[in-house]
Wavefront OBJ file of the C-alpha trace (Angstrom):
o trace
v 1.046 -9.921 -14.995
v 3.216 -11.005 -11.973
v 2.616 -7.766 -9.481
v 4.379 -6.996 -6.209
v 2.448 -5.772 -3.911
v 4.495 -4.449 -0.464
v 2.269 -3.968 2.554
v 0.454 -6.535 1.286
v -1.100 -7.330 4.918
v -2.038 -4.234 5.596
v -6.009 -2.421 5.988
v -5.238 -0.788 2.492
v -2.751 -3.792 1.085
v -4.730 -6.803 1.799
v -7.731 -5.443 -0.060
v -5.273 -4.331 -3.126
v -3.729 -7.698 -3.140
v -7.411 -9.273 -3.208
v -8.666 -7.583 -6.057
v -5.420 -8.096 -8.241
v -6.047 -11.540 -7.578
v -9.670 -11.360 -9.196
v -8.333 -9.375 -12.059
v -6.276 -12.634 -12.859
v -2.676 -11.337 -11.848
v 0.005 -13.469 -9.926
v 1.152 -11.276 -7.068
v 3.880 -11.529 -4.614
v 3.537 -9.759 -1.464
v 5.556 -8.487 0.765
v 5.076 -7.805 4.988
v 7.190 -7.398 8.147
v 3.938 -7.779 10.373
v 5.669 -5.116 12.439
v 4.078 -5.114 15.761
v 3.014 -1.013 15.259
v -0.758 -3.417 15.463
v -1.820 -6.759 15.991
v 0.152 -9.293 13.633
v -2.609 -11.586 13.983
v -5.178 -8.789 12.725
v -2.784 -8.597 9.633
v -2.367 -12.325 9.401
v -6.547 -12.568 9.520
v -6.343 -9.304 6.717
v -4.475 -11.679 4.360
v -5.859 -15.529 4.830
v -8.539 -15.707 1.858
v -5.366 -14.260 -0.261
v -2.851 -17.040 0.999
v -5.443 -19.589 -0.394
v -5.200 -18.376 -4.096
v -2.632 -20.691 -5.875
v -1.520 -17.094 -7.751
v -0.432 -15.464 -4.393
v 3.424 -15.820 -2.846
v 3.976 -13.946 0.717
v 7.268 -13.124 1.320
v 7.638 -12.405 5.495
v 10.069 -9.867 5.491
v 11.599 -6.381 6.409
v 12.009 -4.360 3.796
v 15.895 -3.283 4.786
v 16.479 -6.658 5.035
v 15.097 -8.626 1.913
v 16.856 -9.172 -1.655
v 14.865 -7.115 -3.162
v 16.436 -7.722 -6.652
v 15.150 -11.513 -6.463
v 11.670 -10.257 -5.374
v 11.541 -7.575 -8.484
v 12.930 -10.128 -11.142
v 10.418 -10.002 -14.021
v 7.559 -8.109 -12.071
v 5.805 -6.012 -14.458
v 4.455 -3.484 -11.720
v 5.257 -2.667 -8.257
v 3.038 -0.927 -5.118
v 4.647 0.135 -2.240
v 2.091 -0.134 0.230
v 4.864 -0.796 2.979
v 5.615 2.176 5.429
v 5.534 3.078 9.323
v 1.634 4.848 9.691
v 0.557 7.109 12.406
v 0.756 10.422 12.969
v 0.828 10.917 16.402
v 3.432 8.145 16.732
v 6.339 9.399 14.735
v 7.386 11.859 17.187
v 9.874 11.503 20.031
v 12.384 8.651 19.980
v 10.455 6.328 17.390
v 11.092 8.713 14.496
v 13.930 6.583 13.601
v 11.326 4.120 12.514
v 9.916 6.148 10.086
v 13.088 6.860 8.843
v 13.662 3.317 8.022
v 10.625 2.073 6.918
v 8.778 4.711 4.628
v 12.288 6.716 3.583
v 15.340 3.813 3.744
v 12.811 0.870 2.949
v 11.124 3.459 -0.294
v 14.794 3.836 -1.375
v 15.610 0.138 -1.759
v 13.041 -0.665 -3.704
v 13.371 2.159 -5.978
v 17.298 0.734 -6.386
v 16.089 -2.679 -7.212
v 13.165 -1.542 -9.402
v 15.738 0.911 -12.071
v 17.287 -2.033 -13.697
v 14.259 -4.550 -13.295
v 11.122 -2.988 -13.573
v 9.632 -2.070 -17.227
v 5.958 -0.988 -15.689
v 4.996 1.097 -13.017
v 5.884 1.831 -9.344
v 2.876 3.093 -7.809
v 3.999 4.586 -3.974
v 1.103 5.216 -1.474
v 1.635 8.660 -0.266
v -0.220 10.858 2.167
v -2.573 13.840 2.672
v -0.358 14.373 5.490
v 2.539 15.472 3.525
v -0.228 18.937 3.023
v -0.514 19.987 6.605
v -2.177 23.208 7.138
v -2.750 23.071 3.404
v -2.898 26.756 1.733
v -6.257 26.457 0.237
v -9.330 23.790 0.103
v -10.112 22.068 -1.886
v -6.350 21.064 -2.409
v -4.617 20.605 -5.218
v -1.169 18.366 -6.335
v 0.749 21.255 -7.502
v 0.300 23.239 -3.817
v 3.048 23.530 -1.900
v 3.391 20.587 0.963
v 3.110 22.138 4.558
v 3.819 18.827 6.741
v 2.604 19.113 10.516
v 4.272 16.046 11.589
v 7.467 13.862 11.329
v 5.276 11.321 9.469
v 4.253 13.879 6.585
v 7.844 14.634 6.803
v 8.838 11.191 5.572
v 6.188 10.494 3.142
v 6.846 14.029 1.707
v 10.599 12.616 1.522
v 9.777 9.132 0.083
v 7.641 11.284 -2.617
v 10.619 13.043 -3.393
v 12.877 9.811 -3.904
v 10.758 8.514 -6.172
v 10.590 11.862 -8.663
v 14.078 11.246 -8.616
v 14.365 8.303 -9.409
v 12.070 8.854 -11.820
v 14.240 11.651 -13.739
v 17.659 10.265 -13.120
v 16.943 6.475 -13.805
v 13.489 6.224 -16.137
v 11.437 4.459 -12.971
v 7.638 5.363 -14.074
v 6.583 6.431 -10.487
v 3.195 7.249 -9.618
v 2.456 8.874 -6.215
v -0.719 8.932 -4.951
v -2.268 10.960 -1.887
v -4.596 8.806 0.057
v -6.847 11.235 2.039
v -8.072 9.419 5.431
v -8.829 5.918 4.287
v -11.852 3.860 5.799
v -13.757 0.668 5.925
v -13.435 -2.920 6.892
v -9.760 -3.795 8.206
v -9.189 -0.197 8.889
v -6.251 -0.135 11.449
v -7.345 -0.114 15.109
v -5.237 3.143 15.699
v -7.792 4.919 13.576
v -10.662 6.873 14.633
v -13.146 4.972 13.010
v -12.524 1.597 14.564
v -11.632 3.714 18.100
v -14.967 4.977 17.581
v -16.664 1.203 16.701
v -14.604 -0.632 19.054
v -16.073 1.634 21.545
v -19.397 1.744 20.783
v -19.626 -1.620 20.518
v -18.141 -2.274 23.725
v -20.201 0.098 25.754
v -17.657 2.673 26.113
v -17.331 6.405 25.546
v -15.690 7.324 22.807
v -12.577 9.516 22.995
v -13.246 12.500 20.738
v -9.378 14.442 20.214
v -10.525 18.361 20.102
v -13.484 19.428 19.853
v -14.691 17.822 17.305
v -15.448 20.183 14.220
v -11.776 19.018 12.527
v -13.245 18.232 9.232
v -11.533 15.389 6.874
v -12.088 14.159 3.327
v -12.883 10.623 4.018
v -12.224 7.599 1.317
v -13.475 4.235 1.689
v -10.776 1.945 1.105
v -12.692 -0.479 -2.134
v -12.539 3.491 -4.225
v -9.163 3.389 -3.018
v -8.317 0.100 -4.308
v -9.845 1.074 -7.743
v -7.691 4.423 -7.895
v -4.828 2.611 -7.030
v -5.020 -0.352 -9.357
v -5.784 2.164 -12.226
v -2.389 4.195 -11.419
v -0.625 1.055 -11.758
v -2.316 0.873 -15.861
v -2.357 3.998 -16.821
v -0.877 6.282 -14.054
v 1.617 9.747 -15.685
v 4.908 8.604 -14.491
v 5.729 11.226 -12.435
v 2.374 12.318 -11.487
v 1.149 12.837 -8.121
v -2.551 12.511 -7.864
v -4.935 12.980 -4.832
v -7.101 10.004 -3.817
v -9.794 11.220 -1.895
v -13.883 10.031 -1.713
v -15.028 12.940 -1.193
v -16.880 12.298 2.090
v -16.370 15.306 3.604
v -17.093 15.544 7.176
v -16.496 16.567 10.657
v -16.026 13.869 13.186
v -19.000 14.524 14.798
v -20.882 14.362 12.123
v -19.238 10.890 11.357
v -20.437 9.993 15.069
v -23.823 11.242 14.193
v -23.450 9.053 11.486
v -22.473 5.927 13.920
v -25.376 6.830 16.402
v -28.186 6.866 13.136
v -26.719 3.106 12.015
v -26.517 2.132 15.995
v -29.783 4.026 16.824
v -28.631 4.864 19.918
v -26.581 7.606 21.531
v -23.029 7.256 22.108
v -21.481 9.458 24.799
v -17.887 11.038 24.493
v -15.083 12.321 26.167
v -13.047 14.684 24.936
v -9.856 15.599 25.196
v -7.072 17.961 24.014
v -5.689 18.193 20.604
v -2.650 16.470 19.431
v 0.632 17.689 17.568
v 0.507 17.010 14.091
v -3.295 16.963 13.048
v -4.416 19.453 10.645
v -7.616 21.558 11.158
v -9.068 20.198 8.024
v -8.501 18.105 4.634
v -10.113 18.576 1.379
v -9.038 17.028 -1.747
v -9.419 17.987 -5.879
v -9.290 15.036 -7.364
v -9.763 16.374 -11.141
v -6.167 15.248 -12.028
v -7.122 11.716 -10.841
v -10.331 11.914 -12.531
v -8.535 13.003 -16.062
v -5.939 10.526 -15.884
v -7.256 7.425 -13.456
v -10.977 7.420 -14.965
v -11.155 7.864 -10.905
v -14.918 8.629 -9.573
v -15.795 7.288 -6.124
v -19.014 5.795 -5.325
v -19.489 4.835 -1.799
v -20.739 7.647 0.595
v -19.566 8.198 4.224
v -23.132 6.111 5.494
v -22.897 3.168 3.587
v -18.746 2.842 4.506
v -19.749 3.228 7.593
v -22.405 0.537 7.591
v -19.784 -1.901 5.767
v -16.920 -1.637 8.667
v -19.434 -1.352 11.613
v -20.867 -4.829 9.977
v -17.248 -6.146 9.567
v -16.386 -4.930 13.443
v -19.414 -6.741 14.834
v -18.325 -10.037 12.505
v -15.055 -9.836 13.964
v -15.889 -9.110 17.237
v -19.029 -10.845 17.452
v -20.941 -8.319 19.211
l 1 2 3 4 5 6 7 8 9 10 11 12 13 14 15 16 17 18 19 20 21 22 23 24 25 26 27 28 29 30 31 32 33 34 35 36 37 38 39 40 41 42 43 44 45 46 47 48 49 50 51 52 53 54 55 56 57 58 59 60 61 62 63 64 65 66 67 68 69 70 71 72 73 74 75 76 77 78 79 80 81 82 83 84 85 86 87 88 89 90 91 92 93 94 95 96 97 98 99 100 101 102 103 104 105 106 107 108 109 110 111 112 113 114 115 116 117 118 119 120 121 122 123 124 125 126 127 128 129 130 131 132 133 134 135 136 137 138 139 140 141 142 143 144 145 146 147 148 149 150 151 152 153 154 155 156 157 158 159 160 161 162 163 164 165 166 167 168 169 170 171 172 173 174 175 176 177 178 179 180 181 182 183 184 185 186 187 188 189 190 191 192 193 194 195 196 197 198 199 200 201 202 203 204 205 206 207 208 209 210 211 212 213 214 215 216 217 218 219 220 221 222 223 224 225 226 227 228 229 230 231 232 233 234 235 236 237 238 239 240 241 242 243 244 245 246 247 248 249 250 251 252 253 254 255 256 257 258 259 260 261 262 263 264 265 266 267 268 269 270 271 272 273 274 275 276 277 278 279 280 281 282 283 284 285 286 287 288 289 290 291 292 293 294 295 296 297 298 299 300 301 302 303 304 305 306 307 308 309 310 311 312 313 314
């Protein structure tokens, strides 16, 4: 199958891109390396990719690429591609957002209604929840965004149930619920927390602490993600979650018991935009994706501290 893949350098992308190259599929990817993070972490993300004779990189904006010519005779499309970051997407870089997960979403969706027979699978958000009205959460409750990110996911989610109804696009969305691992973006509060340990540092702890998230690490959401794009509902919106429930100070418990060693924090105030807690029903994905994750909050854990300490060489 020839697969595009956008985002394809990303923490999530690079890894989806990797194992659609060991299933045997000829991908073309797509990346701005938009300087939100390191390009060179992003070019490292997708070397051992760029060595595979079935792998084409296309280094581009998404607003600014033919699109068409990328789509002709792809058989499935995920949109990885998108501006992340919570915290970010207020103030005067909202019209980022705007662009790249809501104007960039739209484009492809116009080049993939006359081109694209298979699926379009778009990477979506627990975000788009916010304060969500009950736990564990399920698709069909209603979205409470907390932040102009949510906002624009929520919005990309909606383009593609329409394009869905008005043009026959078999869209899948899928709800990624706080993503770990190796790669994970240095933004996020795992590799904050890593970078920092490592290094000697406090860690920076944002509240107090008890916010509790469903964690997933990032090879069960490559599986869920690859399986939407064979046998996703079009229309569907399913949750992708790993269930690794936890507090964050349980996940720098966690840290300290693979470090064996205490790790002192500062704290500081909460943010805009960050719910009080996540929790994810995954029994749609389950039904639909044959979706079951295996890897627990430890052993993640254990995987991206050993990548951080490869990469870092501490």
């Amino acid at each position: 199958m020839r697969i595009v893949v956008t985002g394809a350098a990303g923490f999530i992308g690079s890894q989806l891109v990797e194992s659609l190259l060991d299933h045997g599929h000829d991908i073309v990817g797509i990346d701005s390396f938009s300087p939100y993070y390191s390009a060179d972490l992003k070019r490292a993300n997708i070397a051992r990719a760029q060595e595979h004779d079935s792998f084409t990189l296309e280094e581009a904006d998404m607003n600014d690429v033919k699109l068409e010519h990328v789509l002709e005779g792809a058989d499935a499309v995920y949109h990885l591609a998108g501006q992340p970051g919570v915290r970010a997407s207020w103030g005067q870089e909202f019209d980022i957002y705007l662009s790249e997960n809501i104007l960039a979403t739209q484009r492809l969706l116009e080049a993939a209604k006359a081109r694209l027979s298979g699926r379009f699978v778009f990477a979506s958000s627990s975000s788009i929840y916010g304060q969500a009205e009950r736990f564990p959460t399920q698709e069909t409750d209603t979205p409470r965004p907390l932040s102009p990110y949510g906002v624009t996911k929520l919005a990309a989610e909606h383009l593609c149930d329409l394009y869905g109804k008005a043009f026959g696009v078999k869209t899948v969305a899928l709800r990624y619920f706080t993503i770990f691992g190796p790669r994970q973006r240095p933004d996020m509060a795992f590799s904050r927390f890593i970078d920092a340990a490592l290094a000697g540092r406090p860690l920076t702890v944002i509240g107090d602490g008890q916010q509790t998230r469903d964690f997933t690490y990032v090879a069960d959401c490559v599986q869920a993600t690859i399986s939407a794009g064979e046998k996703g509902t079009p229309g569907a919106i399913y949750n992708v979650s790993g269930g690794c429930r936890a507090t964050v100070l349980e996940v720098i418990e966690t840290l300290e018991r693979l470090l064996d060693r205490r790790l002192e924090r500062e704290h500081r105030g909460p943010v805009p935009g960050d719910p009080r807690r996540t929790g994810a029903d995954i029994s749609r994905a389950r039904a639909d994706l044959s979706f079951e994750p295996s890897v627990s909050l430890a052993e993640g854990l254990s995987q991206q501290l050993d990548h951080a300490r490869a990469t870092l060489g501490r």
